[in-house]
KEVEX-631147 format. One record per residue (C-alpha): y, x, z; residue number from 1; residue in three letters. Coordinates in steps of 0.001 Angstrom, whole numbers, plus 500000, padded with zeros to 6 digits. Each point is the difference from the previous one (the first is absolute). Example, Ala and Ser with C-alpha at 12.3 -4.5 7.8 and 13.67 -1.06 7.14 Angstrom:
<rec v="495500" u="512300" w="507800" k="1" r="ala"/>
<rec v="503440" u="501370" w="499340" k="2" r="ser"/>
! end
This chain:
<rec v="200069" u="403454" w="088774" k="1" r="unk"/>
<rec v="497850" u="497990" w="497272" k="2" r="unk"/>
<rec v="498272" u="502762" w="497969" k="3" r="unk"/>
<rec v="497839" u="498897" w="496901" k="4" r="unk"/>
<rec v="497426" u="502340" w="498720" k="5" r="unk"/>
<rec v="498789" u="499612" w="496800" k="6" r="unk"/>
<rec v="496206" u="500699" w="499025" k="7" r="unk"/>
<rec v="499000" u="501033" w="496266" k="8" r="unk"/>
<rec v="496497" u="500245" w="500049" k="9" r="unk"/>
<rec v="497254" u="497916" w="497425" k="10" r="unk"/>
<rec v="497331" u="499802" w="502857" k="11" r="unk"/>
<rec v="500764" u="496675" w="501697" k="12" r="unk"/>
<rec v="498043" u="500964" w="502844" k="13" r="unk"/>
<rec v="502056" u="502981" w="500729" k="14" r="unk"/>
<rec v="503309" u="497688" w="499536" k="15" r="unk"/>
<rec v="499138" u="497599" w="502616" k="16" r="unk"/>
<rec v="498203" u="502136" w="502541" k="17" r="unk"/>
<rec v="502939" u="502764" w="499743" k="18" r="unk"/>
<rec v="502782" u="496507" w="499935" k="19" r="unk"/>
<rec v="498102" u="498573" w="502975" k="20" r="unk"/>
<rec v="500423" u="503253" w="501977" k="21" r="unk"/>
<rec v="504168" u="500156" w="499094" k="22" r="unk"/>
<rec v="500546" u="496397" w="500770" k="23" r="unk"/>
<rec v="498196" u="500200" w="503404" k="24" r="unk"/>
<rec v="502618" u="503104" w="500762" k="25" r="unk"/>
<rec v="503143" u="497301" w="498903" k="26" r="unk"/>
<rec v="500322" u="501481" w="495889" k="27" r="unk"/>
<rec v="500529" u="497688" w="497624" k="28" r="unk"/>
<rec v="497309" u="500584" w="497338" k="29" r="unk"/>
<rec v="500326" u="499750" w="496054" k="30" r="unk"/>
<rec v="496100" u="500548" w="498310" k="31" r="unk"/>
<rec v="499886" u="500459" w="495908" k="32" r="unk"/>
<rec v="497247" u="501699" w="498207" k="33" r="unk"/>
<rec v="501683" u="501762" w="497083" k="34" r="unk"/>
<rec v="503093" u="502216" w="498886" k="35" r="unk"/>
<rec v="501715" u="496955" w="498420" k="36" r="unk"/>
<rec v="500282" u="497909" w="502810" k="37" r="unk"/>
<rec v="501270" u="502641" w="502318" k="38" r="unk"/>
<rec v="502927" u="501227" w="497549" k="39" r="unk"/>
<rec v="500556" u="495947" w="499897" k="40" r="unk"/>
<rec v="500230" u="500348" w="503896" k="41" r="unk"/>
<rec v="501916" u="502862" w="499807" k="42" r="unk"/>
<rec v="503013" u="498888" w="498068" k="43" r="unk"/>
<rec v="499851" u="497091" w="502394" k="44" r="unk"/>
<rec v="501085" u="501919" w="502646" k="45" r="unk"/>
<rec v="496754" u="498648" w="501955" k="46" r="unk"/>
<rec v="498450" u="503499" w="501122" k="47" r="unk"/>
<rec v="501524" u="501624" w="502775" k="48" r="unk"/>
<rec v="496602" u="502476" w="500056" k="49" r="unk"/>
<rec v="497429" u="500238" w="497319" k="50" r="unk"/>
<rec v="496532" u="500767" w="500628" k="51" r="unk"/>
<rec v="498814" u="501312" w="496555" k="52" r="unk"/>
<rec v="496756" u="500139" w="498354" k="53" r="unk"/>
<rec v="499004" u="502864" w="497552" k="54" r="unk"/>
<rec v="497765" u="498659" w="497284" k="55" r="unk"/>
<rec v="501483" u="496780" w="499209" k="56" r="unk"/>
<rec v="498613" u="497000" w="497062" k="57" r="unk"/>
<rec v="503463" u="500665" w="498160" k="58" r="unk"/>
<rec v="500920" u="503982" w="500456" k="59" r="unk"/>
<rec v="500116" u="502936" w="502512" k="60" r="unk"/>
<rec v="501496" u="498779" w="502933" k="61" r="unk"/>
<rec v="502032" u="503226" w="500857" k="62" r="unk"/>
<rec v="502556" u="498630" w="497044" k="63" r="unk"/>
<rec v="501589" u="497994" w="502267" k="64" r="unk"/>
<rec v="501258" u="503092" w="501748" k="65" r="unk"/>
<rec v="501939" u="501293" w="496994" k="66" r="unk"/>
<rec v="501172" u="496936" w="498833" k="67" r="unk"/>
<rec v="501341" u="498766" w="503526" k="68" r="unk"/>
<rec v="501503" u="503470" w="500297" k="69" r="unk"/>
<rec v="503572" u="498836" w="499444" k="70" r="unk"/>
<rec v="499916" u="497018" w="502026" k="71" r="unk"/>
<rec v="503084" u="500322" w="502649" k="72" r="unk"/>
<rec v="497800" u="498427" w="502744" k="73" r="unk"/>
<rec v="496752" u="501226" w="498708" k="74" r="unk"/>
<rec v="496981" u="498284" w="502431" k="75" r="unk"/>
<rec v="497809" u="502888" w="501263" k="76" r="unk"/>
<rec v="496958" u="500748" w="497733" k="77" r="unk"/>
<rec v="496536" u="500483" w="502068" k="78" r="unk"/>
<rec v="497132" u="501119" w="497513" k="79" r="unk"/>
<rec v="496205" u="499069" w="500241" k="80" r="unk"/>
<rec v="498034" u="502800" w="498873" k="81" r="unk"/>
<rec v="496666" u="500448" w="499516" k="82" r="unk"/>
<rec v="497636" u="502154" w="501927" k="83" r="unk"/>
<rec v="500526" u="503680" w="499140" k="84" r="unk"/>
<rec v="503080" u="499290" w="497840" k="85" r="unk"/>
<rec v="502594" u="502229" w="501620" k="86" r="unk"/>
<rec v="501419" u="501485" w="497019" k="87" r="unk"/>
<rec v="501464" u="496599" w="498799" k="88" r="unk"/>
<rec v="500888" u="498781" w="503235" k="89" r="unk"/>
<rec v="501836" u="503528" w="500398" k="90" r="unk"/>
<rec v="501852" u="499258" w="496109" k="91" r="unk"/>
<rec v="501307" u="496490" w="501723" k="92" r="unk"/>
<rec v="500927" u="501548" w="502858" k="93" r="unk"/>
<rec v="502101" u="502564" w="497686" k="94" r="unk"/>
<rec v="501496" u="496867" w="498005" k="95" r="unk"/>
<rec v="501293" u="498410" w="502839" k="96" r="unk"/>
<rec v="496936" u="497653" w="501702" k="97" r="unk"/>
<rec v="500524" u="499760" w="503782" k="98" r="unk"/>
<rec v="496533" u="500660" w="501176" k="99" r="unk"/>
<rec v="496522" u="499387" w="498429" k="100" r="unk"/>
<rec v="496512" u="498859" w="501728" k="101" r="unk"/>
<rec v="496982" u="500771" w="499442" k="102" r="unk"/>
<rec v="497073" u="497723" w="499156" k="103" r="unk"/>
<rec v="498210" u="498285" w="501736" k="104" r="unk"/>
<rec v="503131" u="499263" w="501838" k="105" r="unk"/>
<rec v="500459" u="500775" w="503905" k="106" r="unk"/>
<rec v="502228" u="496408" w="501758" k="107" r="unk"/>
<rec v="501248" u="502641" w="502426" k="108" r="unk"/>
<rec v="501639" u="502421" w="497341" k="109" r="unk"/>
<rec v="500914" u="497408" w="498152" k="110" r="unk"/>
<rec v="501899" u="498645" w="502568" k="111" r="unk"/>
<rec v="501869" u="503285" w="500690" k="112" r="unk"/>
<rec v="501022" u="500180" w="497109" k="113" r="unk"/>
<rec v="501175" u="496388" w="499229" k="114" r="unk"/>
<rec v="502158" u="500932" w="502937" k="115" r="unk"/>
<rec v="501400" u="503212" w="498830" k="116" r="unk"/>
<rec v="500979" u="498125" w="496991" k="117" r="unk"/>
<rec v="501336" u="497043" w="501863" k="118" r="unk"/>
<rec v="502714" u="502801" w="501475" k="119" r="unk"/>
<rec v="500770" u="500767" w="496457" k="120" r="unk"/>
<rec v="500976" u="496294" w="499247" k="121" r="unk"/>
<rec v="501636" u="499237" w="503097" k="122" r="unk"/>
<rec v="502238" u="503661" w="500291" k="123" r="unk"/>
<rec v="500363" u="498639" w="495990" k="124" r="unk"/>
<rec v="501696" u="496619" w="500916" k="125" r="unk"/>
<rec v="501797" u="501328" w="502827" k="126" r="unk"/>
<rec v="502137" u="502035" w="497479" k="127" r="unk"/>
<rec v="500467" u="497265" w="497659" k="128" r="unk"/>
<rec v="501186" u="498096" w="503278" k="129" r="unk"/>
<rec v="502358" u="502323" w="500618" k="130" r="unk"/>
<rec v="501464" u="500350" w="496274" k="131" r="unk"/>
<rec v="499905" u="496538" w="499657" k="132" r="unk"/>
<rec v="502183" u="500156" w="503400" k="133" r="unk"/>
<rec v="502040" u="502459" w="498561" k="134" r="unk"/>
<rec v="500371" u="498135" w="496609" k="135" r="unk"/>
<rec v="500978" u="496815" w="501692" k="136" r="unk"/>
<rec v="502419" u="502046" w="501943" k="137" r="unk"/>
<rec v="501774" u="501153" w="496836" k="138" r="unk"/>
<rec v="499797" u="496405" w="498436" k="139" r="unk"/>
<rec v="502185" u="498871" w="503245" k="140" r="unk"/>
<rec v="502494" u="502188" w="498401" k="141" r="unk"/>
<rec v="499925" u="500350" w="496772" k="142" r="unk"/>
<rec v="498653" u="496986" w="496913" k="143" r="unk"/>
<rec v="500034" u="500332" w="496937" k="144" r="unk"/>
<rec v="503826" u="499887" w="498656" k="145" r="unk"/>
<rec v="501467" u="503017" w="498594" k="146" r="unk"/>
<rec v="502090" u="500614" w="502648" k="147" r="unk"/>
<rec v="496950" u="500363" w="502503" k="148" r="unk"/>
<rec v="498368" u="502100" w="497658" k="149" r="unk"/>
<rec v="502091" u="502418" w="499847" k="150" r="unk"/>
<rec v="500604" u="499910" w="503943" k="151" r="unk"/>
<rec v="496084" u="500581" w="500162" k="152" r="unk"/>
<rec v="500162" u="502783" w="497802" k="153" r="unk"/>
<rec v="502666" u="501953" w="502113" k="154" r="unk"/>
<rec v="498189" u="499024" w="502836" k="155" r="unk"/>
<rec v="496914" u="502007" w="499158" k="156" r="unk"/>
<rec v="502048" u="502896" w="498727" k="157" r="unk"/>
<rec v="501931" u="500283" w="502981" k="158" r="unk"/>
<rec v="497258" u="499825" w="502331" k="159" r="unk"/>
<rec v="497665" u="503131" w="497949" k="160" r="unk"/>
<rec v="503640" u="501964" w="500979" k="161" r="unk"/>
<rec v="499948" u="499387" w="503947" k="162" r="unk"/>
<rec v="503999" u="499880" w="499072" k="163" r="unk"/>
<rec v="502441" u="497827" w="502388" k="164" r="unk"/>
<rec v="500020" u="496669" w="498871" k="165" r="unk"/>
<rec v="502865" u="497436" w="500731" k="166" r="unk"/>
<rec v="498488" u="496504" w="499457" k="167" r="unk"/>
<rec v="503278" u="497155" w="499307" k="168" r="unk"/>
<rec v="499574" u="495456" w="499952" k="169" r="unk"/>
<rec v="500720" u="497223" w="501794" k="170" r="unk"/>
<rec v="498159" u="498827" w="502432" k="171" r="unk"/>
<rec v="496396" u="498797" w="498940" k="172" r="unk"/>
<rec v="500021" u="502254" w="496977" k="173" r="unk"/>
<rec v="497067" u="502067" w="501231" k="174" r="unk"/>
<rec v="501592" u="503293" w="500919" k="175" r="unk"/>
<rec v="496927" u="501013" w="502980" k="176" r="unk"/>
<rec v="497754" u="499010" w="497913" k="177" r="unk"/>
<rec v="501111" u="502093" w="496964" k="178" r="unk"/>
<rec v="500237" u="502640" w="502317" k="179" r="unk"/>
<rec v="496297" u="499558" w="501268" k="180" r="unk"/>
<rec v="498596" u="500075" w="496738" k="181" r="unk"/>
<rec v="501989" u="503453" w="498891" k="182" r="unk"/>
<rec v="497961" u="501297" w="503553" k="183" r="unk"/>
<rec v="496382" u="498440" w="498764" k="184" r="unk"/>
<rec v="500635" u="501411" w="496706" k="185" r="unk"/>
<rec v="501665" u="503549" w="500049" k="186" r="unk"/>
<rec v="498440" u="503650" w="501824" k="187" r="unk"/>
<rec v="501058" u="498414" w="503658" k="188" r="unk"/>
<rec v="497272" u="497316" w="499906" k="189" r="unk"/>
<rec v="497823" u="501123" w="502454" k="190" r="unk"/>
<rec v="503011" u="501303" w="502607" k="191" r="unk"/>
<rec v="502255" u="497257" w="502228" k="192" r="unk"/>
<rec v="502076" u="497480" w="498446" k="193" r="unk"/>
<rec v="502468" u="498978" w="503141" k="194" r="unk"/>
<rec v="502426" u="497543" w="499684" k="195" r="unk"/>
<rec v="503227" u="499372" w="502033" k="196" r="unk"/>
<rec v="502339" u="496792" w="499932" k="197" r="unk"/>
<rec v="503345" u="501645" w="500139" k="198" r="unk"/>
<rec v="501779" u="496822" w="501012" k="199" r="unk"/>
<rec v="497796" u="499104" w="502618" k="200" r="unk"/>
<rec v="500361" u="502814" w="502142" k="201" r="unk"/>
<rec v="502795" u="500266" w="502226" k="202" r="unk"/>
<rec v="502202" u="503020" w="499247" k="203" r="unk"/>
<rec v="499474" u="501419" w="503245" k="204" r="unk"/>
<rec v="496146" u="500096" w="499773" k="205" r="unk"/>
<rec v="500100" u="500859" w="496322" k="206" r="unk"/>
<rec v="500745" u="503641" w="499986" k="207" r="unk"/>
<rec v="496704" u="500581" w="502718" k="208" r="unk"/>
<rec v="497880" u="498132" w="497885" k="209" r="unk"/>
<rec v="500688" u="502269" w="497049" k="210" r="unk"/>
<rec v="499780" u="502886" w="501859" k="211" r="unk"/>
<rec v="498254" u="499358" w="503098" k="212" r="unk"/>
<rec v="501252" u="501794" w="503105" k="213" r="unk"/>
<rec v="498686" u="502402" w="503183" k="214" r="unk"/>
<rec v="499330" u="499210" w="503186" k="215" r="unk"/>
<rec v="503534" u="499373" w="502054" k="216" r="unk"/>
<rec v="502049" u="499370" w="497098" k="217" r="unk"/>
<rec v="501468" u="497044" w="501454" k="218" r="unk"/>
<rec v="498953" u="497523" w="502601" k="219" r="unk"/>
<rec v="497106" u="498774" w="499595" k="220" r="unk"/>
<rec v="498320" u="502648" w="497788" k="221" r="unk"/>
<rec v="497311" u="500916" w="502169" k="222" r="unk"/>
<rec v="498182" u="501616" w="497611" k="223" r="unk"/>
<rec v="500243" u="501702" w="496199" k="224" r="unk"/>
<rec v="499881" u="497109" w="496966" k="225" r="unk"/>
<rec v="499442" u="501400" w="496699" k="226" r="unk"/>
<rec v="502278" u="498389" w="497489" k="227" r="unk"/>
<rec v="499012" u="498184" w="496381" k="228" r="unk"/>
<rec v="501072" u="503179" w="498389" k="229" r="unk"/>
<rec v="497128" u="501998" w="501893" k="230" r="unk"/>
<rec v="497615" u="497144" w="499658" k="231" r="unk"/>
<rec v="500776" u="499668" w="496350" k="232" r="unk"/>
<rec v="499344" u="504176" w="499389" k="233" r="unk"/>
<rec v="498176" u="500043" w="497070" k="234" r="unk"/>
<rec v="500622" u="496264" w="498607" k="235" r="unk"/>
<rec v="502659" u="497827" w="499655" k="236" r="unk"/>
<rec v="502918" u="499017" w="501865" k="237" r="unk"/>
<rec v="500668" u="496165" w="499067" k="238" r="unk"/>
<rec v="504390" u="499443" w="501273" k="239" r="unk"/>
<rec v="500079" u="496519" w="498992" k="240" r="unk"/>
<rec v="503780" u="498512" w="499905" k="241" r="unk"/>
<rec v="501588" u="503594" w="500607" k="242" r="unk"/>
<rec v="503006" u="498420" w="499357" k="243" r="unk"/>
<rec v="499760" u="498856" w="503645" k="244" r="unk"/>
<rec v="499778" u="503552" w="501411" k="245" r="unk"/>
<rec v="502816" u="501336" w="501819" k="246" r="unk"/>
<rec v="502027" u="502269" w="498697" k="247" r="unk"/>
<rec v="499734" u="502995" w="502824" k="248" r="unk"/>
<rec v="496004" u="499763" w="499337" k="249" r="unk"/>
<rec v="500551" u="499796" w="495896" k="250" r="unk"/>
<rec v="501663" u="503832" w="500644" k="251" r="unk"/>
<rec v="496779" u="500854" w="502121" k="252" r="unk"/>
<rec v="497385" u="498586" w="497537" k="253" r="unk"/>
<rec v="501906" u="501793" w="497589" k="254" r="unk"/>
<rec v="499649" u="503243" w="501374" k="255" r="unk"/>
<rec v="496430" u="499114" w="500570" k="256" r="unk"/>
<rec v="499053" u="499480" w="496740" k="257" r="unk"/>
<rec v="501941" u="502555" w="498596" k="258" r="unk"/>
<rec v="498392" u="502697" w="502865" k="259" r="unk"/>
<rec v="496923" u="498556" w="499873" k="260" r="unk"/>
<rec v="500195" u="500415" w="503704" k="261" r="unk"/>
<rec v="501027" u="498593" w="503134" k="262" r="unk"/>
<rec v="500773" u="499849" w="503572" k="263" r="unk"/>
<rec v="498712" u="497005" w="502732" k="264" r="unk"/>
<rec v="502686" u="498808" w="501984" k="265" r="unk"/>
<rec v="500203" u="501947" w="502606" k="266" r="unk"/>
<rec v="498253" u="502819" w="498446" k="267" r="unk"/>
<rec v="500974" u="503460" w="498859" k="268" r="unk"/>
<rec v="496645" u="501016" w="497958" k="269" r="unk"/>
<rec v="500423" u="499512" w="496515" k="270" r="unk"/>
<rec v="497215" u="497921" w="498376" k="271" r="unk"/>
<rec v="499267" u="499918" w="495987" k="272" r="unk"/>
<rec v="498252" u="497759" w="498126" k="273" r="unk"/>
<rec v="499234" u="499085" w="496602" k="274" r="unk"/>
<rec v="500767" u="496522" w="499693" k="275" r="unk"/>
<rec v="501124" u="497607" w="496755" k="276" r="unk"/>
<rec v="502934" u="497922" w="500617" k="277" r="unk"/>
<rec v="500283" u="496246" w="498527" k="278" r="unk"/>
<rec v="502991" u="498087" w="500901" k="279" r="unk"/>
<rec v="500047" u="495926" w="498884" k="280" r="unk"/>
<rec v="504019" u="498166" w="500485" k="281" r="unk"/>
<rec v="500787" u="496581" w="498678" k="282" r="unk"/>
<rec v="503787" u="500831" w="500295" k="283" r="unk"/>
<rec v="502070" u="501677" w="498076" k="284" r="unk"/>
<rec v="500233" u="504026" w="500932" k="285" r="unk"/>
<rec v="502622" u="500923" w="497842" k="286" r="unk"/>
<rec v="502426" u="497701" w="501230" k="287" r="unk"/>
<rec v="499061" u="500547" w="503363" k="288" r="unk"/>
<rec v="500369" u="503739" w="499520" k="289" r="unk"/>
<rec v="503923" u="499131" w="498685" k="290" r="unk"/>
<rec v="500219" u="498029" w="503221" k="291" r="unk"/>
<rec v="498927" u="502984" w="501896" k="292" r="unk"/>
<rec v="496895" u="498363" w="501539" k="293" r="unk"/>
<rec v="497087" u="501926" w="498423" k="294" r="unk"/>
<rec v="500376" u="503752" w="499132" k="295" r="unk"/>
<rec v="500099" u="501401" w="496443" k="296" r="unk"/>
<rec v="498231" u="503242" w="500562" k="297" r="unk"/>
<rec v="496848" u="497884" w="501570" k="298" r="unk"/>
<rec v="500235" u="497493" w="497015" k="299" r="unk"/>
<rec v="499621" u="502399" w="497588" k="300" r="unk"/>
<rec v="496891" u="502101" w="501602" k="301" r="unk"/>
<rec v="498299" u="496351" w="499957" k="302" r="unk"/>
<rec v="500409" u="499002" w="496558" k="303" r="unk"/>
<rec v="498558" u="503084" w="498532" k="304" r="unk"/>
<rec v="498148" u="496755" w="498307" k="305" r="unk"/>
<rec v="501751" u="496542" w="500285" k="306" r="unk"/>
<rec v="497925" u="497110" w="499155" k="307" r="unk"/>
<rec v="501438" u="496822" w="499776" k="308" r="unk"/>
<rec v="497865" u="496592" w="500316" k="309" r="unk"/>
<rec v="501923" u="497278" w="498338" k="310" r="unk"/>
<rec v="500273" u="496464" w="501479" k="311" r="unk"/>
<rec v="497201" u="497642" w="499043" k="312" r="unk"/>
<rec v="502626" u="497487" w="498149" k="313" r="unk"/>
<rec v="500615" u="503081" w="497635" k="314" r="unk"/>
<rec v="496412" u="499872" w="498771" k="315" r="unk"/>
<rec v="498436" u="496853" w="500567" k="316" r="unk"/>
<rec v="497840" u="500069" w="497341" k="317" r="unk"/>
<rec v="497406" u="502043" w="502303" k="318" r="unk"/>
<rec v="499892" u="496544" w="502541" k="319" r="unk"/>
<rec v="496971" u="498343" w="498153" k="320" r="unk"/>
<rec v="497915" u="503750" w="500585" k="321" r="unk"/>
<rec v="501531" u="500362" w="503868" k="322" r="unk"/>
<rec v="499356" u="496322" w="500588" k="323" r="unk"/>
<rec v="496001" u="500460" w="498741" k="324" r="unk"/>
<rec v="499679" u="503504" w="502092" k="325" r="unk"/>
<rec v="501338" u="498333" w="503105" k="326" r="unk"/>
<rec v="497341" u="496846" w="499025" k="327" r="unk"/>
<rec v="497355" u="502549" w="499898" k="328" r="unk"/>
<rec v="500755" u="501989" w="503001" k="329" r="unk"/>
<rec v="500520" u="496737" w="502117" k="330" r="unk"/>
<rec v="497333" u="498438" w="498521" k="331" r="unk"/>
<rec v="497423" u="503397" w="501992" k="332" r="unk"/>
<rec v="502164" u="500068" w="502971" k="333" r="unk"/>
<rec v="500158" u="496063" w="500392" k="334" r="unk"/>
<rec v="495921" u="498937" w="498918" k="335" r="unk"/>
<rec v="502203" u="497577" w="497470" k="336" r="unk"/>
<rec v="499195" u="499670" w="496562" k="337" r="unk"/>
<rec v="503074" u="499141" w="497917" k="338" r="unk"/>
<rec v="500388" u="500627" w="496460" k="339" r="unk"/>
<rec v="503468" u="500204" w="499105" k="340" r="unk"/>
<rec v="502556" u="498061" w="499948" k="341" r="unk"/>
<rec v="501347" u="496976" w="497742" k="342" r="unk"/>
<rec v="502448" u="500261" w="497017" k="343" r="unk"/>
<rec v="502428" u="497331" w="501672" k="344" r="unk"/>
<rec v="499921" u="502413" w="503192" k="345" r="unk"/>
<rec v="499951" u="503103" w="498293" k="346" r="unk"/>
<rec v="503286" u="498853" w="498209" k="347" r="unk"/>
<rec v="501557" u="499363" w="502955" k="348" r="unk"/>
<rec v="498790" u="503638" w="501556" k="349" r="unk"/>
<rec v="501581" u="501507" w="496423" k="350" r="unk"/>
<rec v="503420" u="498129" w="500663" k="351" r="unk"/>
<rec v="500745" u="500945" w="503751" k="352" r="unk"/>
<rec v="502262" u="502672" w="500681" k="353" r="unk"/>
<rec v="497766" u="502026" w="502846" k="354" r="unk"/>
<rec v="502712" u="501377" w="502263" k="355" r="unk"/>
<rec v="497073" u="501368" w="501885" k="356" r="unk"/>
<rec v="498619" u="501725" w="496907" k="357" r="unk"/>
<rec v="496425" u="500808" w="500057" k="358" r="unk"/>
<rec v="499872" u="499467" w="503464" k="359" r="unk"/>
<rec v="500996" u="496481" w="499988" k="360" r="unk"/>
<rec v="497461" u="499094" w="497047" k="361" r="unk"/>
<rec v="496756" u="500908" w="502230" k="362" r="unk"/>
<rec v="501201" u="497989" w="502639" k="363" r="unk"/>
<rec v="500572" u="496917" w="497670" k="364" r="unk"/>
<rec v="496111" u="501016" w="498544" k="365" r="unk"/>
<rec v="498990" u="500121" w="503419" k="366" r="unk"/>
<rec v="501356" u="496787" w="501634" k="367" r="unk"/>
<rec v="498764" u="498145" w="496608" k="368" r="unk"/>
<rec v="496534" u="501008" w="500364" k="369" r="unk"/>
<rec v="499982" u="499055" w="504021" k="370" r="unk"/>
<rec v="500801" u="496300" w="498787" k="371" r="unk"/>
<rec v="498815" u="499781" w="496705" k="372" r="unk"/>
<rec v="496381" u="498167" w="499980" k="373" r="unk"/>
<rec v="499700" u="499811" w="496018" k="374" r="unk"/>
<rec v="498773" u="502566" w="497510" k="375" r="unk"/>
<rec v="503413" u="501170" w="499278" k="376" r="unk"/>
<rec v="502981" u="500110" w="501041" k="377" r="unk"/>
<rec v="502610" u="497336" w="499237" k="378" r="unk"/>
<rec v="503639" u="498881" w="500792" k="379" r="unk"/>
<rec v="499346" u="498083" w="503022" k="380" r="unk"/>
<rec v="498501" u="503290" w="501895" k="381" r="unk"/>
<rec v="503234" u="501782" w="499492" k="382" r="unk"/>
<rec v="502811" u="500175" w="502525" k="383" r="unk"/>
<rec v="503145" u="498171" w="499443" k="384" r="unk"/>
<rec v="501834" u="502356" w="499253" k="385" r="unk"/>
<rec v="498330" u="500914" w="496601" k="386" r="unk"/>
<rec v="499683" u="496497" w="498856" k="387" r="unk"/>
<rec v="503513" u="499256" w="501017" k="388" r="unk"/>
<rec v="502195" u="501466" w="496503" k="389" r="unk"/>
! end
């Protein structure tokens, strides 16, 4: 982790024999002699850690605390004092400085606390990794139309209410990932998010992997599996393409939910848990419910909240904004550097019809910036079938 320490003192010598120290411990080092030049640095964003001088050419040094104050990644402010000058060093301490050394200044302190201040920065850009992460994650989802807005919005509320959510959309619309980001954001963050394909599990094994079962339940169960429910205790329960769930174990996850409680296969000890059911289908519940092939009851205890993420042909005006997030995110995960993408292919991107929804536009992004060797993106990195009208 590159770390850049800034030194504000007006003693040259003390710049370069303090710099020369950092650098031969792998800082990068940043050496100005007055107040000016550091707030120039500091609106630069070129301090991660600022060593700070008292008694400057230009001002009190210590002014940097307060005005710095409301800086959302505010570098870590070590003081200088003078000899004997523990009252002020005490006031900076009080006003938000990180640490403050005493002159003439000991290399071994000072590197102790470069380093405790290095923690700071890199515990600091671990979070802004994460919300970035998080932000991203939401992006996937949601643009900048009005119709996404207002799916974001009831998004957030429903995941402060740790209420059942029933997520609808075609395939590729982003219903996990929606689903995911009402987990990082609402009171269950920190507890399990598990997921389960409902359509990829066999109907026989489904039931057991809800559930889990004891020892003897059937051949082969040589010894007790705790079900996704149990894991889940706590968190979230992720039943992705319900729709596919059979409907003697839609009566049984019924009763769960509604019991908060219980049984393995095989078992006759009731356990409870406190788990938050979201449910994703791309079909159409209601008519299967008419059809007899999904149960009323059940639908109805899932869409305590139903939020429904339109097709990406219903608001393509949030392509140019996906297209330059996927760009980005590629661009890290890849070592490419593309900029965007061209207006001739960017018309073509706008007039495609994206049966695959959002799903199907990062995989376009994706195979275009594997075979694109330009600075953007243009028609002849596209697949066919997007050029083709």
């Amino acid at each position: 982790m590159s770390i850049t320490v800034l030194i504000v003192d007006d003693e040259e010598n003390a710049r370069l024999n303090i710099g020369s120290f950092l650098m031969g411990r792998g800082y990068e080092v940043i050496g100005v002699p007055t107040l000016a030049d550091a707030r120039v640095c500091v609106r630069r964003g070129d301090a991660d850690i600022i060593l700070l001088d008292v008694q400057l050419p230009d001002g009190y040094g210590p002014n940097l605390i307060a005005e710095t104050a409301a800086l959302p990644a505010r570098p870590p402010i070590i003081v200088i004092t003078a000899y004997g000058d523990v009252e002020m060093a005490v006031d900076a301490m009080k006003n938000g400085a990180h640490d403050f050394l005493q002159k003439p200044i000991q290399l071994a302190q000072l590197e102790k606390s470069i380093q405790r201040a290095q923690e700071i920065v890199a515990m600091r850009r671990e979070l802004a990794h994460l919300r970035q992460a998080q932000h991203q994650e939401l992006d996937f989802v949601v643009g900048q139309s009005q119709a996404m807005k207002t799916l974001l919005a009831q998004a957030q509320r429903a995941s402060g209410a740790s209420a059942s959510v029933l997520v609808t959309g075609e395939t590729g619309t982003g219903k996990e990932v929606l689903a995911r980001a009402i987990h990082r954001t609402g009171p269950r963050a920190n507890k399990p998010f598990i997921a389960i394909n409902c359509a990829a599990i066999q109907s026989t094994v489904l039931e057991s992997e809800l559930f889990g079962y004891e020892a003897g339940a059937f051949t082969g169960a040589d010894k007790r599996k705790h079900g996704l429910m149990e894991v889940a205790d706590g968190g979230i329960l992720f039943l992705d393409e319900i729709s596919s769930m059979p409907v003697d174990i839609q009566a049984k996850l019924l009763r769960a939910i509604e019991e908060r409680a219980f049984r393995r296969v095989g078992g006759t000890i009731l356990i409870h848990v406190d788990v938050e059911i979201l449910a994703a289908s791309n079909r159409d519940l209601p008519t299967m419910i008419a059809n007899e092939k999904f149960r009323e009851d059940l639908y109805w205890r899932l869409k305590v909240v139903n939020l429904h993420i339109p097709p990406l042909r219903e608001h393509k005006e949030d392509i140019p904004e996906l297209v330059g997030l996927f760009i980005r995110n590629n661009n890290s995960r890849m070592g490419l550097n593309i900029g965007d993408v061209t207006s001739r292919a960017m018309a073509m991107l706008m007039a495609h019809n994206w049966p695959g929804n959002i799903r199907e536009l990062r995989n376009v992004i994706e195979r275009a910036m594997l075979f694109c060797d330009d600075p953007s993106i243009d028609v002849q990195h596209l697949p066919v079938e997007i050029t083709t009208l």
